[in-house]
C-alpha positions in Angstrom: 0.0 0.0 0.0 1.1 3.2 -0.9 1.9 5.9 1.9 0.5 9.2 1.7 1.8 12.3 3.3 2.7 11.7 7.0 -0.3 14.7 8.0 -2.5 12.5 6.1 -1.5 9.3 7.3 -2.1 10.5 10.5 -5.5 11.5 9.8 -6.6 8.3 9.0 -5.1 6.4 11.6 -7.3 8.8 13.5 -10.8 7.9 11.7 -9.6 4.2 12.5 -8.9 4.6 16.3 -10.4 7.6 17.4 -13.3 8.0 14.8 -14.0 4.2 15.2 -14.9 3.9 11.3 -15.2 0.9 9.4 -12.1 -0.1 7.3 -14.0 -0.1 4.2 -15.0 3.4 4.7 -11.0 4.5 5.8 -9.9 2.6 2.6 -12.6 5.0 1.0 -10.7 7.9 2.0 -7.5 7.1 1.2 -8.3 6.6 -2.0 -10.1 9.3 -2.5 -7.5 11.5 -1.1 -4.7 9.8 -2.6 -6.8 10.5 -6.1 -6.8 14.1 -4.8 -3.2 14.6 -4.3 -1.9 12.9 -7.5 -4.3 15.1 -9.3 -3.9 18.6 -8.1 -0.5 17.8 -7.8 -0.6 18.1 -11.8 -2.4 21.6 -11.3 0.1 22.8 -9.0 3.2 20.7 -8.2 5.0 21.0 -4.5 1.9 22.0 -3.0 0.8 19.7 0.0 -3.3 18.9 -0.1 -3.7 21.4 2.8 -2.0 24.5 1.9 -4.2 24.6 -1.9 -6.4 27.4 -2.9 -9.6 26.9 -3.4 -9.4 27.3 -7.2 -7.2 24.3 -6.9 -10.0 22.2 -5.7 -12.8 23.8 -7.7 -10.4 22.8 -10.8 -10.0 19.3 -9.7 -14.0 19.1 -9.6 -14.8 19.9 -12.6 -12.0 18.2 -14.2 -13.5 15.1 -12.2 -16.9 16.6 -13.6 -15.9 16.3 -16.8 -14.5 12.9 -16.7 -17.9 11.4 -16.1 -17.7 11.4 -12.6 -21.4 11.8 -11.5 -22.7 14.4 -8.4 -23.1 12.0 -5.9 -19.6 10.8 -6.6 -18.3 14.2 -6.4 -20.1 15.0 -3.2 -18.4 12.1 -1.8 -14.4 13.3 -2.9 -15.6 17.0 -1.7 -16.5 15.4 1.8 -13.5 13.0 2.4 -11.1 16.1 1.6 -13.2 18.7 3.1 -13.4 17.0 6.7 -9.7 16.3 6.1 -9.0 20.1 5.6 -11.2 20.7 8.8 -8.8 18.6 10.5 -5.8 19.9 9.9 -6.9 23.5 10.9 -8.2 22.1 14.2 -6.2 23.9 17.1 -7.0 21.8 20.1 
C-alpha cells in the first residue's frame, strides 16, 4: 500500500482509532485523497493537499466533472477532503 503524506496518514489512523470507522469506509478515504493529491499535484506541483487554494480544488471538480464522474460521486471526494481540511486546521 502506498503511503500518503505523514499529515495524512495521521488523519486516517485517527478515523480508525479515534473516529471508530469501518475499514471499508478509511480505505474510502485514502483513495479518495490519494486520487486528490496525485491530481492537483498536476495543477500545482509541491503543493501539500492542505495548503491549496480553493481554485485548486474547484479545478479538480470539474476536471473530475468532466471525466464522467457523477454528483453523488463528487459529493463524496468533496466530503472525504473537506473534513480532512477541517482537521488539519483544528487547534486543540
Amino acid at each position: 500500500m502506498e503511503r500518503l503524506d505523514p499529515l495524512i496518514e495521521g488523519y486516517l489512523s485517527y478515523l480508525t482509532d479515534v473516529g471508530r470507522k469501518v475499514p471499508r469506509t478509511v480505505i474510502d478515504v485514502r483513495c479518495t485523497l490519494r486520487r486528490a493529491t496525485a491530481d492537483l499535484e498536476v495543477i500545482r506541483p509541491g503543493v501539500p493537499l492542505w495548503k491549496r487554494p480553493l481554485e485548486d480544488y474547484l479545478r479538480w471538480l470539474d476536471d473530475e466533472r468532466a471525466a464522467g464522474r457523477t454528483t453523488s460521486c463528487l459529493a463524496k471526494y468533496l466530503s472525504h477532503v473537506a473534513h480532512q481540511e477541517l482537521q488539519d486546521d483544528c487547534v486543540c
